[in-house]
N, C-alpha and C positions, 0 to 999 in steps of 0.2 A: 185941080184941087186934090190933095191927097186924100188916100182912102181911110184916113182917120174918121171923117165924116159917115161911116158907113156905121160905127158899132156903138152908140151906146143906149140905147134908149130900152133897153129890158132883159131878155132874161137870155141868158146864152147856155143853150144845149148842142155840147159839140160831141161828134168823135172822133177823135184822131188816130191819123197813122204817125209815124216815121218814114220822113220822104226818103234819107239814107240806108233805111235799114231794112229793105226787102219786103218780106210778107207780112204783115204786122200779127201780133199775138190776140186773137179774142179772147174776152172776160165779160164775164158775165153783167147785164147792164147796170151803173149805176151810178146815176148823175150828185155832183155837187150841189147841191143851193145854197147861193147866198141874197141874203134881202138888209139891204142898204137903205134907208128910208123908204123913198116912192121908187127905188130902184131894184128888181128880182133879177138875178143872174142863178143861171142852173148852167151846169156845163160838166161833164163828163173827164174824169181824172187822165190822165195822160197816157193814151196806149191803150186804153180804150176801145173796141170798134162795133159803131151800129151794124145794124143789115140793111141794104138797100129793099129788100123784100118781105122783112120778118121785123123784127124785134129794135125801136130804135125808138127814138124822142120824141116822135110824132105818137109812136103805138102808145108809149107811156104816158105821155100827159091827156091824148083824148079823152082816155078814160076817168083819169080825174079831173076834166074840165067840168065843174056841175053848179046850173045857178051866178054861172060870172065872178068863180072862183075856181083854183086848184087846189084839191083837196088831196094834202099829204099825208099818209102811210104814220105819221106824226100828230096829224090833228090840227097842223096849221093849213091854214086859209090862204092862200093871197089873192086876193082882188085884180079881177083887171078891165073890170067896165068902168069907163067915164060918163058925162053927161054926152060926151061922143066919144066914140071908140074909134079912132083912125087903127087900120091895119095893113100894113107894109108886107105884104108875103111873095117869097121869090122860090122858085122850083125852078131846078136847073137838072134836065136830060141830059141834053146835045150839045154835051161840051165840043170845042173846035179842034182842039189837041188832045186831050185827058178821054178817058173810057167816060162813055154813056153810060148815065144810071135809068133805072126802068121807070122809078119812083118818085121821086123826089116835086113831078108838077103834080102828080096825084097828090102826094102827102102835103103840099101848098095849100091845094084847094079844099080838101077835110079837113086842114087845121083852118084856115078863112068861113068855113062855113059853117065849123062848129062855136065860132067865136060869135059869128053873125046871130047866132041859133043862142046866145044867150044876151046878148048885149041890146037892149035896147036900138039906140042910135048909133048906126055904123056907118063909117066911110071907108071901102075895104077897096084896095089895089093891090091887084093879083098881077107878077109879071113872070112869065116863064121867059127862060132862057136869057138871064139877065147881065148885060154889062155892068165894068164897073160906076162907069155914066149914070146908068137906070137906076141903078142904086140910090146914088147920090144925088139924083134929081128928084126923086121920091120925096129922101128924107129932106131935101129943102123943104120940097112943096107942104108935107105935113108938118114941120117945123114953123111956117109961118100962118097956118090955122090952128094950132093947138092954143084952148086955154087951161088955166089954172085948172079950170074943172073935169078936164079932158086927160082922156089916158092916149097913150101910143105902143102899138104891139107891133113886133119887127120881128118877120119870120124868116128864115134859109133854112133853105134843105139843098144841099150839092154836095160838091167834093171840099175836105177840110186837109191840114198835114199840119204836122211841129217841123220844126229844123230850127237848129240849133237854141230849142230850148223856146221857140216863138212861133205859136198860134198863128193860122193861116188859113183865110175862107180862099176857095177860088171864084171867078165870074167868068163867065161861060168861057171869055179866049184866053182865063191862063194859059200860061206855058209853066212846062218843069221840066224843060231838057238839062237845064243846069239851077244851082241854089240860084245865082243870082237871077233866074225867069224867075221864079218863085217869090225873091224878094219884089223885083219888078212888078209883076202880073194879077198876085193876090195879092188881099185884102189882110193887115197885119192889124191882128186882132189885139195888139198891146196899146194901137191909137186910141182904142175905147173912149176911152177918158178925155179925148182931146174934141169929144163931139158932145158932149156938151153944151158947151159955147153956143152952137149952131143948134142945137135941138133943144136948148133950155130944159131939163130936165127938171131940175130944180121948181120949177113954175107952174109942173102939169101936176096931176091927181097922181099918176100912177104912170110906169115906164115897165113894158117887158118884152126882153127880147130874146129872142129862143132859134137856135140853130142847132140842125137837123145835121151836120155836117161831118166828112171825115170818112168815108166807106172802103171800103177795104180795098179797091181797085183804082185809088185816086188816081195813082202815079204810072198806070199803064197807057202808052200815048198809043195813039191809033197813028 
């Protein structure tokens, strides 16, 4: 099954590099948001780059997680507790091909536990080091217990990249010796919308999905 199935259910904080274009350029952090009905997407303008150790989506949103809300710099709210809070969080270290990042099962688990720490009822799975499989077996399994009343939070933190113009999470065995690994290997973040269908979004309380993704060392292969 493609990896369409892996993105849509919240709120997407990415950073990306350019896989063609050598070292990428830092700017200083500062994500998009957009809020679609019950859908929050946050995501980082293009070119973009977190830190795997300092300054990045995970630093940012902790602090304004308060009460089972994000509280923006703006004064808006978004909500993301349901009468159950399914939470999907992936940290990815030990990539197979791609440079290890130091951070990213840490910042899984502070972001799952600060979720935990506000949300009433939770059902929270944590997977470090994750395939594109574990992914999508995830989002099945919380996709056919989610109800109407029920939110779903979907986190990554790994390595992210553009090429040619198209968003791209990796899972632990991408490859990026050539575009086409890249097409193959990760996760093409323009199917969003095609997961749906399978994650009903439409049906639940609330959907946010949020990636950590894109560090500056994506594309150094060991």
């Amino acid at each position: 099954m493609k990896l369409k199935i892996l993105l849509l259910n919240t709120v997407i904080f990415s950073t990306i590099i350019h896989a063609d274009l050598g070292q990428p350029v830092e700017s200083p952090f500062s994500p998009t948001i957009q809020i679609t009905k019950n859908l929050t997407t946050i995501m980082l303008n293009a070119g973009e780059v977190g830190n795997d150790s300092g300054e990045n989506v995970t630093s940012y949103l902790l602090e304004k997680m308060k009460k089972g809300s994000i509280v923006l710099e703006n004064g808006t709210n978004i909500g993301f507790c349901g009468e159950k809070t399914y939470v999907i969080s992936i940290g990815i270290n030990n990539y197979k091909n791609l440079s290890s990042l130091a951070n990213a099962i840490s910042d899984s688990k502070k972001m799952t536990n600060k979720i935990v720490s506000n949300c009433k009822n939770t059902k929270s799975n944590t997977i470090q080091n994750a395939t594109e499989t574990d992914i999508i077996n995830a989002l099945k399994n919380v996709s056919q217990k989610a109800t109407s009343k029920d939110s779903i939070i979907f986190y990554f933190s790994g390595h992210g990249v553009m090429v040619d113009n198209k968003n791209y999470l990796a899972p632990v065995d991408a490859k990026a010796n050539r575009i086409t690994d890249i097409q193959h290997s990760f996760i093409d973040m323009s199917d969003i919308s095609d997961i749906s269908e399978l994650l009903k979004f439409s049906k639940i309380k609330s959907g946010l999905m949020i990636f950590d993704a894109g560090r500056d060392k994506a594309f150094r292969r060991k």
